[in-house]
C-alpha positions in Angstrom: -7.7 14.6 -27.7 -5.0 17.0 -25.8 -5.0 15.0 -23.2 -3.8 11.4 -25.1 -0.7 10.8 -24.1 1.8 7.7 -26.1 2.7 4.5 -23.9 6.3 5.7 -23.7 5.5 9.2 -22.3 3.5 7.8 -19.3 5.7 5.0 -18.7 8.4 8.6 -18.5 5.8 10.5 -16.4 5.8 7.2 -13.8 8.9 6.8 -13.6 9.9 10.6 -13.1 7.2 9.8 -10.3 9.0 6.7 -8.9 12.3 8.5 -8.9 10.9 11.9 -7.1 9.4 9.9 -4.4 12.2 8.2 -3.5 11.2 4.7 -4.6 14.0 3.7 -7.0 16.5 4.7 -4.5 14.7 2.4 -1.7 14.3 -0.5 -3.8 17.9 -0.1 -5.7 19.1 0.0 -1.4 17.0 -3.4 -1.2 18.3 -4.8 -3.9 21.8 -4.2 -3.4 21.5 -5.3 0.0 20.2 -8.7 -1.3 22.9 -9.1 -3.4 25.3 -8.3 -1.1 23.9 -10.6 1.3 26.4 -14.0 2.3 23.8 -16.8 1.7 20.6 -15.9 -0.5 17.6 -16.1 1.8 15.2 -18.7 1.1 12.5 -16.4 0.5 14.0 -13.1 -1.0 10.4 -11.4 -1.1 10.1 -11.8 3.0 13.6 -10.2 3.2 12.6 -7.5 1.1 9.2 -6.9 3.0 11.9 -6.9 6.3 14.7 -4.5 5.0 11.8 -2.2 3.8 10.4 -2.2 7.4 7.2 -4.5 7.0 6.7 -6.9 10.3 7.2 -10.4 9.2 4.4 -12.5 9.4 1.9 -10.0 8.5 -1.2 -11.5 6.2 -2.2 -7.7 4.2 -4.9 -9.5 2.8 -6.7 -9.8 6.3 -5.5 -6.7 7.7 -7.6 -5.4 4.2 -10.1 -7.1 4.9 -10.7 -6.4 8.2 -10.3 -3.1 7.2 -13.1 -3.1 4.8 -15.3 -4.9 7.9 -14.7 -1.9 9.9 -15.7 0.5 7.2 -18.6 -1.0 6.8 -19.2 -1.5 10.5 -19.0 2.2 11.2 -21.0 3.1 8.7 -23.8 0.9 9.8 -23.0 2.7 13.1 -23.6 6.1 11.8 -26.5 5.3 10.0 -28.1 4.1 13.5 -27.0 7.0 15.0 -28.5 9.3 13.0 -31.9 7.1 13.0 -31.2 7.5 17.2 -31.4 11.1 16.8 -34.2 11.8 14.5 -36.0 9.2 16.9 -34.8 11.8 20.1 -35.7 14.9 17.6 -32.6 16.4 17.4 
């Protein structure tokens, strides 16, 4: 039990993590830069996605997908490969 660790000392441990990496200086830039921002954009989660550097219009959830299709393609790939070259003795 050396390893159990209280809620309050991982939420600590993340957010030492968060802050080491960078990430709560990007998304405090983000934010600012939202509030700072003339007239609220209509959809503040597309602007964050944009000042972060994400292309607008980009569905993850198919690019993940797709992804995953690949994955599985090559593998199926490799698997007749190798049946190729047992077949050729090699």
């Amino acid at each position: 039990m050396s390893n159990y660790q209280t809620p309050d000392s991982k939420k600590e441990e993340f957010r030492k993590y968060l802050d080491k990496s960078g990430v709560i200086d990007a998304l405090t830039k983000v934010l600012v830069g939202l509030y700072e921002e003339p007239e609220r954009p209509l959809n503040a989660v597309d602007y964050i996605k944009r000042y972060m550097g994400a292309p607008a219009g980009v569905d993850v959830d198919s690019i993940r997908a797709e992804n995953s299709n690949l994955k599985d393609e090559a593998k199926e790939l490799r698997k007749t490969i190798a049946e190729l070259n047992k077949a050729l003795g090699k």
